[in-house]
KOLMIVO-751450 format. One record per residue: residue in one letter; z, x, y of N, C-alpha, C in turn. Coordinates in steps of 0.1 Angstrom, whole numbers, plus 5000, padded with zeros to 4 digits. Each point is the difference from the previous one (the first is absolute). Example, Ala and Ser with C-alpha at 12.3 -4.5 7.8 and 13.67 -1.06 7.14 Angstrom:
2
<A; <5078; 5132; 4943>; <5000; 4991; 5012>; <5000; 5009; 5012>>
<S; <4993; 4996; 5011>; <5000; 5009; 5011>; <5008; 4992; 5011>>
end
This chain:
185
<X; <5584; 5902; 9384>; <4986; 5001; 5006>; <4991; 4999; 4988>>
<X; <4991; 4995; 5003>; <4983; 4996; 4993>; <4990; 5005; 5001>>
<X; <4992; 5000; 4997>; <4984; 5004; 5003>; <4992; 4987; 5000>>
<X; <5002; 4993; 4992>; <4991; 4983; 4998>; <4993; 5002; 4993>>
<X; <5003; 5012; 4989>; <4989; 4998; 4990>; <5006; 4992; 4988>>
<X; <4995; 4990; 4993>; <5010; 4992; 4989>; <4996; 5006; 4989>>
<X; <5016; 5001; 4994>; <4996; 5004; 4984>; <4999; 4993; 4993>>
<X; <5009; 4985; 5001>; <4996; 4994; 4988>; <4999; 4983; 5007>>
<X; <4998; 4995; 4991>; <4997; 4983; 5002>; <5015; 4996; 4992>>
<X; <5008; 4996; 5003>; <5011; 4992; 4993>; <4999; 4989; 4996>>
<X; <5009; 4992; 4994>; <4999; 4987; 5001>; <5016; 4993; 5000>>
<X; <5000; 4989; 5012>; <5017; 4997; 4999>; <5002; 4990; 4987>>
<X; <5012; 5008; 4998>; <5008; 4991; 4989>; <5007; 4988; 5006>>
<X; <5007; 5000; 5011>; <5007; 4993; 5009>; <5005; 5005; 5013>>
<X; <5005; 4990; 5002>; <5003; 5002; 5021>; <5009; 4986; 5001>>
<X; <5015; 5006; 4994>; <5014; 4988; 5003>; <5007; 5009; 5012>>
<X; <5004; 4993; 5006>; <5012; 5003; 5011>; <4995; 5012; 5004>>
<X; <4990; 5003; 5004>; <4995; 5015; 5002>; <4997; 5008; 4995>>
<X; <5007; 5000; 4987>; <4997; 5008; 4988>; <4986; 5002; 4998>>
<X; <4995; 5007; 5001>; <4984; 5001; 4996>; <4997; 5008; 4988>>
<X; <4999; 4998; 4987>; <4994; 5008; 4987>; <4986; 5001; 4998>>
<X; <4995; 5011; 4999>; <4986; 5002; 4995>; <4997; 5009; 4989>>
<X; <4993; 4995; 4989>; <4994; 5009; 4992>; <4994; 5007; 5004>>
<X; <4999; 5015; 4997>; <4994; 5013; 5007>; <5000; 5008; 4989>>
<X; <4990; 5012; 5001>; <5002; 5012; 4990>; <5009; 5015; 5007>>
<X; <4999; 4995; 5016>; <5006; 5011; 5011>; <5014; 5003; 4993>>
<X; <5003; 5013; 4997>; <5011; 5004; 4996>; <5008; 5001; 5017>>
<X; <5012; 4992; 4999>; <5005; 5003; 5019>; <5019; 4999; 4993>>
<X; <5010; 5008; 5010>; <5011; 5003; 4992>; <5007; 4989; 5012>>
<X; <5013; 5000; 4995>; <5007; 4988; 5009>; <4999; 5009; 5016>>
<X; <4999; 4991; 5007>; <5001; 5006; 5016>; <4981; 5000; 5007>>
<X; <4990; 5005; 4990>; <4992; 5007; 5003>; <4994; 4991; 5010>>
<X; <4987; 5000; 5006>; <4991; 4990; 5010>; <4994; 5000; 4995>>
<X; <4997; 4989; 5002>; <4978; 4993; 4988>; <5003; 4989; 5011>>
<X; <4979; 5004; 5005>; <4995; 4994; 5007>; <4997; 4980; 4995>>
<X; <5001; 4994; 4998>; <4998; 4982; 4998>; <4991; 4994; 5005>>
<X; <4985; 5007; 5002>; <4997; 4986; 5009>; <5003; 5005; 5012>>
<X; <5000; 5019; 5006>; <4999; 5006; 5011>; <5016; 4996; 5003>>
<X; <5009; 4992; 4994>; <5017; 5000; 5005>; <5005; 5011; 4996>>
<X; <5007; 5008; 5005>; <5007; 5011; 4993>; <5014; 4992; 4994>>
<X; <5004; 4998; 4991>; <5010; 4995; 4988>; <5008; 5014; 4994>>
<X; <5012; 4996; 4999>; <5007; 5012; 4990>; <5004; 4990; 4988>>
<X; <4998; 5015; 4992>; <5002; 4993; 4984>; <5016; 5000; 4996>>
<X; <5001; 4988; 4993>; <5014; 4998; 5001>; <5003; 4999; 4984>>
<X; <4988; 4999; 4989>; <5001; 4999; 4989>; <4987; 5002; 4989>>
<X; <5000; 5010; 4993>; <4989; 5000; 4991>; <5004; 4996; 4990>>
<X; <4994; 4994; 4996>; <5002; 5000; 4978>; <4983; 4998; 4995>>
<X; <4998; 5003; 4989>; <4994; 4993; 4989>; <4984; 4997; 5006>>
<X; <5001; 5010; 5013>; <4982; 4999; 5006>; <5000; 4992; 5012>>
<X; <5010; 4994; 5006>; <5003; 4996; 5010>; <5006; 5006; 5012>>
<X; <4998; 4997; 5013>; <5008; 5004; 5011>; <5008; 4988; 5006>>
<X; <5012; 5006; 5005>; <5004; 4987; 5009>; <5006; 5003; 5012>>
<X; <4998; 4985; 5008>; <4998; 5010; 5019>; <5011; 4984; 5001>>
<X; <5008; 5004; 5011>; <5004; 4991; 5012>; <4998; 4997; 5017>>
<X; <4994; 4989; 4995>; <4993; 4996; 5016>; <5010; 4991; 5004>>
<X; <5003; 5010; 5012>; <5006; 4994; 5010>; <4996; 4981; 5010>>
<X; <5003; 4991; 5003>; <4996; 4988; 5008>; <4988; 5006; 5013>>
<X; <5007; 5015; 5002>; <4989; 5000; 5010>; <4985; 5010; 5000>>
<X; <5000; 5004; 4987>; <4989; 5008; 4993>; <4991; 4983; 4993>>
<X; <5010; 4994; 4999>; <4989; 4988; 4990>; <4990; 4989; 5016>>
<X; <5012; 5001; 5007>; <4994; 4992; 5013>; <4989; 5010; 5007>>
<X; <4998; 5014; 5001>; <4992; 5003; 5008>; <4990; 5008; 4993>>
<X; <5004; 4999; 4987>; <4982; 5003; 4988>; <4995; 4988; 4995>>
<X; <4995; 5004; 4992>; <4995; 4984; 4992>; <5005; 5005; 4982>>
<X; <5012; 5006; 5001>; <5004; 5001; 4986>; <5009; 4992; 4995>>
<X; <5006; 4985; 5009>; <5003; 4993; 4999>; <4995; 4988; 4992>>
<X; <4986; 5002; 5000>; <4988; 4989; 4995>; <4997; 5005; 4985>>
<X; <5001; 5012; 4997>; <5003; 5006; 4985>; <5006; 4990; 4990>>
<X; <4990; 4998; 4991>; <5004; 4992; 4984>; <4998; 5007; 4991>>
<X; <5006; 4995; 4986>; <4998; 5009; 4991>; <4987; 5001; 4994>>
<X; <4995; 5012; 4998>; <4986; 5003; 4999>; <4993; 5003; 5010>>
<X; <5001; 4995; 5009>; <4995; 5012; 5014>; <5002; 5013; 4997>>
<X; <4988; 5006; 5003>; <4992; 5012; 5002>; <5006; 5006; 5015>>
<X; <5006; 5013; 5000>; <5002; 5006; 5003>; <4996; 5016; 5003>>
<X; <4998; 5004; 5015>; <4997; 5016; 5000>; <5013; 5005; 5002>>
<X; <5002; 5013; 4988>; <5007; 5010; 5004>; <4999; 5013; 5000>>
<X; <5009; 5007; 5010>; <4997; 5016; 4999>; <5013; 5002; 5002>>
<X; <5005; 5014; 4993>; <5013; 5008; 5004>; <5001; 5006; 5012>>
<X; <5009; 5003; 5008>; <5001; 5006; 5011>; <4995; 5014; 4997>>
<X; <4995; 5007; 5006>; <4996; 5012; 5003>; <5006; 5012; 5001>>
<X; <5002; 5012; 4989>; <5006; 5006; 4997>; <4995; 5014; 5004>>
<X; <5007; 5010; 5002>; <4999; 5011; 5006>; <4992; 5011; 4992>>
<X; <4985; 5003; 5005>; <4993; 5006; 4993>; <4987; 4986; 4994>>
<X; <5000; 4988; 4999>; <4993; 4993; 4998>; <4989; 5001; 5011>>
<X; <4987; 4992; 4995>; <4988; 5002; 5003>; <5002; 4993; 5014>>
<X; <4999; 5000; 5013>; <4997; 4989; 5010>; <4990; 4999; 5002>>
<X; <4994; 4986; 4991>; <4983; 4997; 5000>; <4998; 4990; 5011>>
<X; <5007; 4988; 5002>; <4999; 4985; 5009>; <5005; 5009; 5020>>
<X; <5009; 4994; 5001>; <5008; 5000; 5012>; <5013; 4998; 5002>>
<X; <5006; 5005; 5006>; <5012; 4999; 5002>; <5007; 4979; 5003>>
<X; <5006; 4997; 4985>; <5001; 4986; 4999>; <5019; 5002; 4999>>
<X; <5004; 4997; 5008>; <5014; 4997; 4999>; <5006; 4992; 4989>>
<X; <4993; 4984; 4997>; <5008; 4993; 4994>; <5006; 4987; 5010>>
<X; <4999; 5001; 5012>; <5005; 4989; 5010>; <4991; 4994; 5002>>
<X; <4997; 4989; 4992>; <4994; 4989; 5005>; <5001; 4996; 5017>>
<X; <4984; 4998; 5004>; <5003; 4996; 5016>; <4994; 4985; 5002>>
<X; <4995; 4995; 4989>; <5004; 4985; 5001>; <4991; 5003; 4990>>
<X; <4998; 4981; 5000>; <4990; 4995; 4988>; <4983; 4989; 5008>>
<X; <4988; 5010; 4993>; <4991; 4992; 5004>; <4991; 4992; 4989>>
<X; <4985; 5002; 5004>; <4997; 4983; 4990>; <4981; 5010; 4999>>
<X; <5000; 5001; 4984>; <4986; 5001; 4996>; <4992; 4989; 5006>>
<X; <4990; 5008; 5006>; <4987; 4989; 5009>; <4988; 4996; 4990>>
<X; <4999; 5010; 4993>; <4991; 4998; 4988>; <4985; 5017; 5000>>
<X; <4995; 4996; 4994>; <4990; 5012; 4996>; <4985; 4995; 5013>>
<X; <4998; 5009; 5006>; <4986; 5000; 5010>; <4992; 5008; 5002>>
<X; <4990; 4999; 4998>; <4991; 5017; 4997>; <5006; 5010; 4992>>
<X; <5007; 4996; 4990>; <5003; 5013; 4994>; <5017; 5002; 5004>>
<X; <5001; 4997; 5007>; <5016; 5000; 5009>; <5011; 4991; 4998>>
<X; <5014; 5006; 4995>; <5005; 4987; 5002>; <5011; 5004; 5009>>
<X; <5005; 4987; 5008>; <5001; 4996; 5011>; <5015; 4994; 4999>>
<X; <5007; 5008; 5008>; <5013; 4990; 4999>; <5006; 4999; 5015>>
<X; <5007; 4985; 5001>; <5005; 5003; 5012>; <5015; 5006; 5004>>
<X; <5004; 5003; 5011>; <5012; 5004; 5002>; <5008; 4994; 5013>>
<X; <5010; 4998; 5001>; <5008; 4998; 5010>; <4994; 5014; 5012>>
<X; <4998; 4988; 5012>; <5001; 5011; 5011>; <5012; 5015; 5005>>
<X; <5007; 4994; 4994>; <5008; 5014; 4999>; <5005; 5014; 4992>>
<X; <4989; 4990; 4990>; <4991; 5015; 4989>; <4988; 5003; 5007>>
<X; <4989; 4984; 5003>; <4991; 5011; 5000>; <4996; 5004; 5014>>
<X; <5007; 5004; 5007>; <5001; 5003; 5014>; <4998; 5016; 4996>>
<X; <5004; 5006; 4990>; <5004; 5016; 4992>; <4988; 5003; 4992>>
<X; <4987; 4990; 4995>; <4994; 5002; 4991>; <4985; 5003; 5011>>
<X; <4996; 5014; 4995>; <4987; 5003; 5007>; <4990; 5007; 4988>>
<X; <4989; 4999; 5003>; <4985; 5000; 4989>; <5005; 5018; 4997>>
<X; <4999; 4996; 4990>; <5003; 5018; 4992>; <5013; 5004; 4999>>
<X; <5006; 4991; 5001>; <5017; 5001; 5002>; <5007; 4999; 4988>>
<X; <5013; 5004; 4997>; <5004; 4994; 4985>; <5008; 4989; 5002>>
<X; <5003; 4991; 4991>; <5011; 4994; 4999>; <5006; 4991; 4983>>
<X; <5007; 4999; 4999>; <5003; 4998; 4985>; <4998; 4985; 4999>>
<X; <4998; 4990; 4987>; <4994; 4987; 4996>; <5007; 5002; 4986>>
<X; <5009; 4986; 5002>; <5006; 5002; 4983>; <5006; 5018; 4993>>
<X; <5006; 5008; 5011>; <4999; 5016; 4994>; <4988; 5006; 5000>>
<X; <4989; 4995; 5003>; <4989; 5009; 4997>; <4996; 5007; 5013>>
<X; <5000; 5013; 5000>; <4992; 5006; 5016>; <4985; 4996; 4997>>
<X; <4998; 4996; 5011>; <4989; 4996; 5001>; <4992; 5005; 5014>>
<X; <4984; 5002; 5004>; <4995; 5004; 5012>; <4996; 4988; 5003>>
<X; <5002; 4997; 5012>; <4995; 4991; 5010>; <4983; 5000; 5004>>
<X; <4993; 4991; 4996>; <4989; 5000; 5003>; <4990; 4995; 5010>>
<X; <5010; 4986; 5003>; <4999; 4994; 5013>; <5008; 4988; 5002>>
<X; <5000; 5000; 5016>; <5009; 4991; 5002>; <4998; 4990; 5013>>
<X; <5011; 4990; 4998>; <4992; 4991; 5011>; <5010; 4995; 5004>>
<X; <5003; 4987; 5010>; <5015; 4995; 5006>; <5008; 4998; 4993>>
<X; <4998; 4993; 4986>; <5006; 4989; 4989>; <5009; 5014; 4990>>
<X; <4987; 5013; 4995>; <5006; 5007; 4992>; <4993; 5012; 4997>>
<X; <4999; 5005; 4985>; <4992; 5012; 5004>; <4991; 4998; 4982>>
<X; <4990; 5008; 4999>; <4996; 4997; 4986>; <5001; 5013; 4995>>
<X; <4998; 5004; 4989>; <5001; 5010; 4992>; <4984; 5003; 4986>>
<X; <4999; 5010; 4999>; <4990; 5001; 4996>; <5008; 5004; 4986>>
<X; <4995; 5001; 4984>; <5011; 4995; 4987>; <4990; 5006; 4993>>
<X; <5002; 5011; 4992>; <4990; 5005; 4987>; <5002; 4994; 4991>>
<X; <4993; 5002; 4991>; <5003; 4990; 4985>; <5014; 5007; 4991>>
<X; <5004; 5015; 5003>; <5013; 5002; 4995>; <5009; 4997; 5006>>
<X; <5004; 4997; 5016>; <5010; 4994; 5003>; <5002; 4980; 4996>>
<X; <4989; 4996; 4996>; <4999; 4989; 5003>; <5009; 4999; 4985>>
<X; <4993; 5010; 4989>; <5007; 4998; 4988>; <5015; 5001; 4996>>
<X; <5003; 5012; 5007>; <5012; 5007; 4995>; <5014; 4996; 5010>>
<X; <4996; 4988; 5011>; <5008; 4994; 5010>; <4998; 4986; 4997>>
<X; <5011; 4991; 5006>; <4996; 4985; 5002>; <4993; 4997; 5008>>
<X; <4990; 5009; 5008>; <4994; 4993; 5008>; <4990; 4991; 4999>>
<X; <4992; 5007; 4990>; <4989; 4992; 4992>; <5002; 4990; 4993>>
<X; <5013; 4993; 5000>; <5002; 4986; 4997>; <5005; 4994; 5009>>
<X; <5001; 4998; 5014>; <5003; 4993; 5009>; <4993; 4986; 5002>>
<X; <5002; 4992; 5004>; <4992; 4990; 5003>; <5001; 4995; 5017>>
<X; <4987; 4996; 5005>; <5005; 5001; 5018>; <5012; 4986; 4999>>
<X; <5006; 5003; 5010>; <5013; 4996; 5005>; <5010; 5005; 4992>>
<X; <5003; 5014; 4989>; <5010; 5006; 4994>; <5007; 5003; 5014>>
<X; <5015; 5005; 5000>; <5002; 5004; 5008>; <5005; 5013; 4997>>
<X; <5000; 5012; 5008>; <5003; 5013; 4994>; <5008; 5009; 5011>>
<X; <5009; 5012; 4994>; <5007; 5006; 5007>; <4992; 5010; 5003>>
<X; <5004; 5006; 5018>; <4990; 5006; 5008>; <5014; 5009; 5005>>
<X; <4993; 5017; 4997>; <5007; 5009; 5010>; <4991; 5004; 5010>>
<X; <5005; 5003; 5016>; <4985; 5002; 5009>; <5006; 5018; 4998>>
<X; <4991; 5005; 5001>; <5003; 5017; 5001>; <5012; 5004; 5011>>
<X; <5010; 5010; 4990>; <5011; 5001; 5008>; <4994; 5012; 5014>>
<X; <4997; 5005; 4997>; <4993; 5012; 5012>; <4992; 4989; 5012>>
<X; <4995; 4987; 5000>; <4995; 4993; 5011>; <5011; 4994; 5006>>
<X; <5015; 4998; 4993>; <5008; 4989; 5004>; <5011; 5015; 5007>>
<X; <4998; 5013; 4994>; <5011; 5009; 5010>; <4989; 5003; 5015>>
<X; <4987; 4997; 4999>; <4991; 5004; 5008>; <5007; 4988; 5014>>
<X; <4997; 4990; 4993>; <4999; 4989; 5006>; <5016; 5000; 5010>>
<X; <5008; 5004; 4993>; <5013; 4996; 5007>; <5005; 5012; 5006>>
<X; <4993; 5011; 4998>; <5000; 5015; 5015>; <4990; 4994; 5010>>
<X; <4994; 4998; 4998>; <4987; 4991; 5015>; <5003; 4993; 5004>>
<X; <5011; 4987; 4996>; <5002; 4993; 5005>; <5010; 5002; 5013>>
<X; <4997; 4993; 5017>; <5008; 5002; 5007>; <5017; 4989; 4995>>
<X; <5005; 5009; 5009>; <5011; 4990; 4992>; <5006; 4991; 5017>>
end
């Protein structure tokens, strides 16, 4: 489990056969969970300022950490540890698909989502972008936009996106257990 607050900005060293290496300063022991880019990844190898994760065929098909080159910029955070601060939201780490930066609009930026995220995303609501919790600010058929201080913009990748990036989206797990007790069956 997460909160979606990011600690650090990584950067990948590589991404062969799944293997994914990133330089990081995050101290994480073999086993631990670090968030990727809002994927929950276990570490399978540290050395020398590095982490290393294995992505499965079907973590690379249904994030966009597949599209990772070396030098991509990366968010990470550690899983959430007992007695840690819960500042963001409850962020599992399960990617629920992948959507597409719309760009910056009044102040807002705008991303779209697959109908079957944003079917879950409502104005004042949370949901995670690239690991980051984020509040919903508004929303419309296509997607929802988010309102970005100048410290998130810095200390996340968000503030380097360019419109048409595409990015990994969690919709809030509390609307998706809501959603599927209401539903008749």
């Amino acid at each position: 489990m997460f909160t979606g607050l990011v600690r650090e900005i990584g950067a990948v060293r590589s991404l062969d056969d799944g293997r994914l290496v990133i330089a990081t300063s995050i101290a994480a022991e073999l086993g631990d969970s670090v968030a990727v880019d809002g994927v929950c990844l276990t570490v399978v190898a540290n050395d020398a300022g590095t982490l290393a994760f294995d992505a499965v065929p079907e973590t690379l098909s249904r994030t966009s950490l597949g599209e990772l080159a070396p030098g991509s910029a990366v968010n990470l955070e550690p899983a959430l540890r007992v007695g840690d601060a819960l500042g963001g939201h409850y962020v599992q780490g399960h990617v629920d698909g992948v959507g597409t930066f719309r760009g910056v609009a009044d102040g807002l930026h705008w991303f779209d989502a697959p109908p079957e995220i944003n079917r879950y995303v409502v104005e004042k609501g949370s949901i995670a972008v690239q690991g980051t919790s984020l509040t919903v600010a508004a929303n419309d058929d296509a997607g929802f936009a988010v309102a970005l201080i100048p410290h998130t913009l810095e200390v996340t990748t968000l503030g380097r996106l360019e419109p048409g990036a595409r990015v990994n989206l969690e919709a809030d797990v509390l609307a998706k257990y809501v959603d599927k007790l209401t539903r008749r069956v």
